[in-house]
GUMAR-993397 format. One record per residue (C-alpha): residue number from 1; x, y, z. Coordinates in nm, 2 decimals, m for minus. Example, Ala and Ser with C-alpha at 12.3 -4.5 7.8 and 13.67 -1.06 7.14 Angstrom:
BEGIN
SITE    k      c1      c2      c3
SITE    1    1.23   m0.45    0.78
SITE    2    1.37   m0.11    0.71
This chain:
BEGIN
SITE    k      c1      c2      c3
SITE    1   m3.21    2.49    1.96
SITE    2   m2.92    2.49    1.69
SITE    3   m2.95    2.20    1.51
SITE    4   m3.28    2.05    1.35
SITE    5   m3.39    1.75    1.18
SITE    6   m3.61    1.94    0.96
SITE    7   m3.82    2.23    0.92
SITE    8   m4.03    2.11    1.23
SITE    9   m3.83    1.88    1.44
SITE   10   m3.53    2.01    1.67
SITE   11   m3.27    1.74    1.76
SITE   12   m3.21    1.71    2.14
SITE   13   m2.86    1.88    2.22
SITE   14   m2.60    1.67    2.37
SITE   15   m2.35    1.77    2.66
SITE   16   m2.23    1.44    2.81
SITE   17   m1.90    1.29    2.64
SITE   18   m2.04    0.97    2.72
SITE   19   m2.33    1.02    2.52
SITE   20   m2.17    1.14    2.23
SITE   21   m1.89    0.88    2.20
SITE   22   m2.15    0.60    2.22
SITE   23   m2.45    0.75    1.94
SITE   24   m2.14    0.76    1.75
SITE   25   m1.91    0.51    1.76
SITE   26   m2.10    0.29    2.05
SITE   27   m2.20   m0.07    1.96
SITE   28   m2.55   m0.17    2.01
SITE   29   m2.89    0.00    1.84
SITE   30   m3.02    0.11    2.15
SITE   31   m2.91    0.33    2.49
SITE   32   m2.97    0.05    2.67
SITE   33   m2.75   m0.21    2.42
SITE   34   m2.51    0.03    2.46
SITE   35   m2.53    0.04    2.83
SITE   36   m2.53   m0.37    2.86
SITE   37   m2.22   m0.34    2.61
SITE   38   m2.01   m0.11    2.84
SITE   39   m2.11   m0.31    3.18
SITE   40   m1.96   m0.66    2.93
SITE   41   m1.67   m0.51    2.80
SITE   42   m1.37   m0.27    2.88
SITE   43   m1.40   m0.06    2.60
SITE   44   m1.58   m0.06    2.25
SITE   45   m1.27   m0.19    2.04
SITE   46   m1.36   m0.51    2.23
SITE   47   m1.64   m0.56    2.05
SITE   48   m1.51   m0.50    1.74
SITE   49   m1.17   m0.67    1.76
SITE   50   m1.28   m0.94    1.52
SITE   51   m1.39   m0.69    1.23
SITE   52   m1.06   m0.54    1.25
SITE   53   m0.83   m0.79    1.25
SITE   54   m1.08   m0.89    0.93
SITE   55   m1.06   m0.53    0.80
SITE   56   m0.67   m0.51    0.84
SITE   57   m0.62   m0.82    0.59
SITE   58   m0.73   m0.63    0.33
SITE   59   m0.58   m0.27    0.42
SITE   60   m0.21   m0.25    0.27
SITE   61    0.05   m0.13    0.53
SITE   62   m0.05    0.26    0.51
SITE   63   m0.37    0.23    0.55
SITE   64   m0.32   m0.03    0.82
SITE   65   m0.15    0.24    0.99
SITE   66   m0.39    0.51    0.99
SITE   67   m0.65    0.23    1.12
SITE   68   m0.45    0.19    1.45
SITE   69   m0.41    0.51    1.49
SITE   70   m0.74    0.59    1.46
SITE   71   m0.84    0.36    1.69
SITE   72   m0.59    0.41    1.96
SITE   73   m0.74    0.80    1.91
SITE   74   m1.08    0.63    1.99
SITE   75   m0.93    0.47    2.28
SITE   76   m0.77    0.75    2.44
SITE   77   m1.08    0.93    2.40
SITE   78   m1.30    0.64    2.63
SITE   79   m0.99    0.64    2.87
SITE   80   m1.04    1.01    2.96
SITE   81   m1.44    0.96    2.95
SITE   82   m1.39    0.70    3.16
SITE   83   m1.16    0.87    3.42
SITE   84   m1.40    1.14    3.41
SITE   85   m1.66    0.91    3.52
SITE   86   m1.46    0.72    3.79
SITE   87   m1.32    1.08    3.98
SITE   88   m1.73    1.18    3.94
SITE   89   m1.82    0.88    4.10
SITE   90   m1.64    0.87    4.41
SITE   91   m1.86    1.12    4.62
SITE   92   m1.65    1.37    4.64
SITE   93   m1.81    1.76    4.59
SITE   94   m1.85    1.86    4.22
SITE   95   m1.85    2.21    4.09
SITE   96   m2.11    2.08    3.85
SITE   97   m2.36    1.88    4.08
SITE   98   m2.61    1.81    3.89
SITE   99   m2.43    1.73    3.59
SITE  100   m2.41    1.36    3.43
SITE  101   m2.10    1.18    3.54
SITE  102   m1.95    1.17    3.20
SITE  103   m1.95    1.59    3.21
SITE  104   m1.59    1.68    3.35
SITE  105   m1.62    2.00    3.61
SITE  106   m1.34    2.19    3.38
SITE  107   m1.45    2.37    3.07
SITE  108   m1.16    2.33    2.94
SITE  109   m1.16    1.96    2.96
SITE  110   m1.50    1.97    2.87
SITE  111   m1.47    2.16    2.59
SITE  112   m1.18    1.98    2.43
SITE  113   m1.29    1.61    2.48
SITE  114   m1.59    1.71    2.29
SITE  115   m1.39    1.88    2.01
SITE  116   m1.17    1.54    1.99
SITE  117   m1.49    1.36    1.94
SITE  118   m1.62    1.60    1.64
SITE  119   m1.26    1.57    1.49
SITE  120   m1.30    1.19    1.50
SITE  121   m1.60    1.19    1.37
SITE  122   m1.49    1.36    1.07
SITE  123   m1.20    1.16    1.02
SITE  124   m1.42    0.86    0.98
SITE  125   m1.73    1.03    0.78
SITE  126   m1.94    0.95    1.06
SITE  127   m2.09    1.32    1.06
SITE  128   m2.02    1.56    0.79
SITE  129   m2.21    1.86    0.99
SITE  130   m2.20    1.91    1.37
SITE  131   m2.31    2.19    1.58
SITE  132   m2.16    2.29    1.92
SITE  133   m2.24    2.60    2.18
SITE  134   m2.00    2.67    2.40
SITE  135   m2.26    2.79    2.63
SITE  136   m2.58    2.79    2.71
SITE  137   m2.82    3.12    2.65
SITE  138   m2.82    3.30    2.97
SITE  139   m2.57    3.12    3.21
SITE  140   m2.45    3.29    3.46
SITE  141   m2.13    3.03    3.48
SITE  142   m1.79    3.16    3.55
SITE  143   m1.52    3.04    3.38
SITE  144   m1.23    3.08    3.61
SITE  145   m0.97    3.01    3.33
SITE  146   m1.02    3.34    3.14
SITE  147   m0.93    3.54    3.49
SITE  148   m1.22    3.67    3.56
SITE  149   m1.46    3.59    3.86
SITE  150   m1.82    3.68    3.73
SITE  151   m2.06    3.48    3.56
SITE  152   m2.13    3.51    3.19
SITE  153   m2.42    3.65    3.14
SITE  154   m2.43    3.93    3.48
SITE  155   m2.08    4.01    3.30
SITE  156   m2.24    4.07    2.92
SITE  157   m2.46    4.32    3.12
SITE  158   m2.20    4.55    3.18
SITE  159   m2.36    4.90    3.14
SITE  160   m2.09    5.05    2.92
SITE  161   m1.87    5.05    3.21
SITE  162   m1.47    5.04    3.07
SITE  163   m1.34    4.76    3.31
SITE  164   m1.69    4.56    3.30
SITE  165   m1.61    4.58    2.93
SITE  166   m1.26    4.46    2.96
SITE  167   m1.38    4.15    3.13
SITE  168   m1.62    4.08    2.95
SITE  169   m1.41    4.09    2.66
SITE  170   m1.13    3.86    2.78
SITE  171   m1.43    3.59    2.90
SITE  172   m1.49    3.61    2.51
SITE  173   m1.11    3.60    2.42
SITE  174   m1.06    3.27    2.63
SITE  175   m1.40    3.12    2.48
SITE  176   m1.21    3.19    2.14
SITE  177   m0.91    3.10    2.27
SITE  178   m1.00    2.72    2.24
SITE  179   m1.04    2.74    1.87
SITE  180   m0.71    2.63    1.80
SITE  181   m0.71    2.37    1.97
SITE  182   m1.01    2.19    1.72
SITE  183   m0.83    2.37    1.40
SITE  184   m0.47    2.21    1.54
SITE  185   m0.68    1.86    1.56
SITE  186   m0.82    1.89    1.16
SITE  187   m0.47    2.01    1.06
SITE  188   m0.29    1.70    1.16
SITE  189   m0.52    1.49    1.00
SITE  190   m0.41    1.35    0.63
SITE  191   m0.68    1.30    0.40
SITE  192   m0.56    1.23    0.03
SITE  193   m0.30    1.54   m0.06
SITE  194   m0.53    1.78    0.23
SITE  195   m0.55    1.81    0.52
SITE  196   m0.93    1.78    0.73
SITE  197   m0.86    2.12    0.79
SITE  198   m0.82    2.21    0.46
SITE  199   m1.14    2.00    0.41
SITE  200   m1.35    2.15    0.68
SITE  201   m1.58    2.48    0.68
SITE  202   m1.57    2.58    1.08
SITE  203   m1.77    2.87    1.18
SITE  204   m1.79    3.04    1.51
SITE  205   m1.95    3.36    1.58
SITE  206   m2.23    3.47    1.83
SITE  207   m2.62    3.58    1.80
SITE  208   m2.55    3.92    1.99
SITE  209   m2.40    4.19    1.89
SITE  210   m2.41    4.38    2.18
SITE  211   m2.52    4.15    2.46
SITE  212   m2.57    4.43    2.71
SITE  213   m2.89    4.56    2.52
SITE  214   m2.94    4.27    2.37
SITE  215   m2.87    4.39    2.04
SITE  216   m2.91    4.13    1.76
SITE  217   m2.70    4.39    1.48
SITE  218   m2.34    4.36    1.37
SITE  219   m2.28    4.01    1.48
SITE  220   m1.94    3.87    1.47
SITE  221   m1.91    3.54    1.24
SITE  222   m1.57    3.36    1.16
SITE  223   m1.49    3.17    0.90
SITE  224   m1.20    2.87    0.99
SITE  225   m1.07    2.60    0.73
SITE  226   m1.02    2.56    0.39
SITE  227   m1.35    2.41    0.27
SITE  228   m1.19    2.25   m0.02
SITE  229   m1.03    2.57   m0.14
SITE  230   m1.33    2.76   m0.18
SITE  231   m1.26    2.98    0.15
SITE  232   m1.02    3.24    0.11
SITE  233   m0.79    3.34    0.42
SITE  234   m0.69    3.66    0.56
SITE  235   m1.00    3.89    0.50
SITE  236   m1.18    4.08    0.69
SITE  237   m1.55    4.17    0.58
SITE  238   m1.76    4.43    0.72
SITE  239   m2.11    4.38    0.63
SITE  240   m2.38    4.68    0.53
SITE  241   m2.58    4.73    0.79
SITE  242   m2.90    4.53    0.74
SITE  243   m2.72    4.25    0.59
SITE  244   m2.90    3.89    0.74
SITE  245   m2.65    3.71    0.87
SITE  246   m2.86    3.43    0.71
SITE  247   m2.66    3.58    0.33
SITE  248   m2.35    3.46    0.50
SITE  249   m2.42    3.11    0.55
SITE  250   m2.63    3.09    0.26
SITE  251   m2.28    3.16    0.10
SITE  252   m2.14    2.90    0.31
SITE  253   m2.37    2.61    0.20
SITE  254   m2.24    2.71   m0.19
SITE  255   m1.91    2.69   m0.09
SITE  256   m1.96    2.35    0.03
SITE  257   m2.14    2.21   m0.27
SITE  258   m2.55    2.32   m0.17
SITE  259   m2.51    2.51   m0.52
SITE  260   m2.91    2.44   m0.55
SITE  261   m3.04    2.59   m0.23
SITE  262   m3.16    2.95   m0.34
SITE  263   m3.21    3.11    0.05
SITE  264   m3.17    3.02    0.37
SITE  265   m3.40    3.17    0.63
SITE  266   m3.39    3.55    0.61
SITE  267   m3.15    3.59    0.36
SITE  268   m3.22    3.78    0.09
SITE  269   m2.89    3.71   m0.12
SITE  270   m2.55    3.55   m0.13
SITE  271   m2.25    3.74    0.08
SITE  272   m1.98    3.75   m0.12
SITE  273   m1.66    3.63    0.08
């Protein structure tokens, strides 16, 4: 689990577009209100047609525009859900068979329609904190679009070998290679004189170090965004060896305004960044 409620409670993790679109911008209190809702209308700015004709009265003509264009975002969103849906529905053979129908067989697909939704969900302060693995612990799935045939985890076993290595590391460089994608979404979103990049605190990193002894020292973190100007770019830290990587975030919830919160987990200080 990556994301808790509190100290005690871990919060279910969510991999079906579907699921994620409707807990957060859905009509209806309930999965199954939500699922009555979808069966009566096309799309979920049916529903809600009357509040924003309502709404748009009282927006003057830029903020009018950034309303449609947020919701035709929305829109295009549930338009590729619900393609997804309709080519997993047809019977044909799925490379994912036992995933939910809203769960497209590409990873890069996958990957991105989920980014769209976190970016929208920022945009309209739905969510100020999100959490998002780009794989599960231990999968052996292979991810075709990085060039390389074996499955993740076999590969992060790779013995020290100097090509297993060399794969490995380019299934890495395509998982990474999807960032931009998410920081190119936040960057061409205005908000005020910033951008939601600007905005934003993004961090992506991995809980191995060395997966092929499944060492847990020198794990990479990076640090994306602007988060409000308190991130400074184009640095490169190299940590002394014993450092929690728990003193990193810890710095990461002061930059973000948790001024008040004196640890977090194991750390035993701030990392300066």
């Amino acid at each position: 689990m990556i994301s808790w409620r509190d100290a005690e409670t871990p919060l279910p993790m969510i991999r079906d577009p579907r699921m994620a679109f409707d807990q957060l911008f859905g009509a209806g209190g309930s999965e199954g209100e939500r699922t009555s809702r979808r069966k009566a209308t096309a799309s979920v700015l049916d529903y809600v047609t009357g509040q924003v004709a309502d709404l748009n009265r009282k927006l003057d003509a830029s903020d009018r525009q950034r309303m449609e264009r947020y919701l035709e975002d929305a829109r295009e969103i549930e338009r590729r859900i619900q393609r997804v849906e309709a080519r997993n529905a047809t019977g044909e053979a799925r490379e994912l068979p036992g995933a939910p129908a809203g769960v497209p067989d590409s990873f890069d697909e996958h990957v991105k329609l989920m980014f769209d939704l976190q970016a929208l969900a920022f945009q309209a302060d739905v969510t100020r904190v999100f959490s998002f693995k780009m794989g599960r612990d231990a999968s052996s799935r292979v991810y075709p679009e990085s060039g390389v045939a074996k499955g993740f985890h076999p590969a992060s076993h790779h013995g020290n070998r100097p090509a297993a290595v060399t794969e490995f590391a380019q299934m890495n460089r395509y998982h990474v290679s999807l960032l931009p994608y998410f920081m190119d979404k936040l960057a061409a979103i205005q908000e005020g004189d910033r951008t939601l990049l600007d905005k934003s605190l993004i961090i992506y990193g991995s809980p191995m170090g060395d997966g092929n002894v499944h060492n847990h020292k020198r794990c990479p973190l990076v640090l994306l965004g602007g988060a409000n100007g308190q991130l400074p770019g184009n640095v490169h830290h190299r940590a002394a060896a014993g450092t929690p990587m728990a003193n990193v975030l810890l710095s990461a919830m002061h930059m973000v305004g948790l001024d008040d919160v004196p640890q977090f987990g194991d750390s035993t200080g701030a990392f300066s960044l």
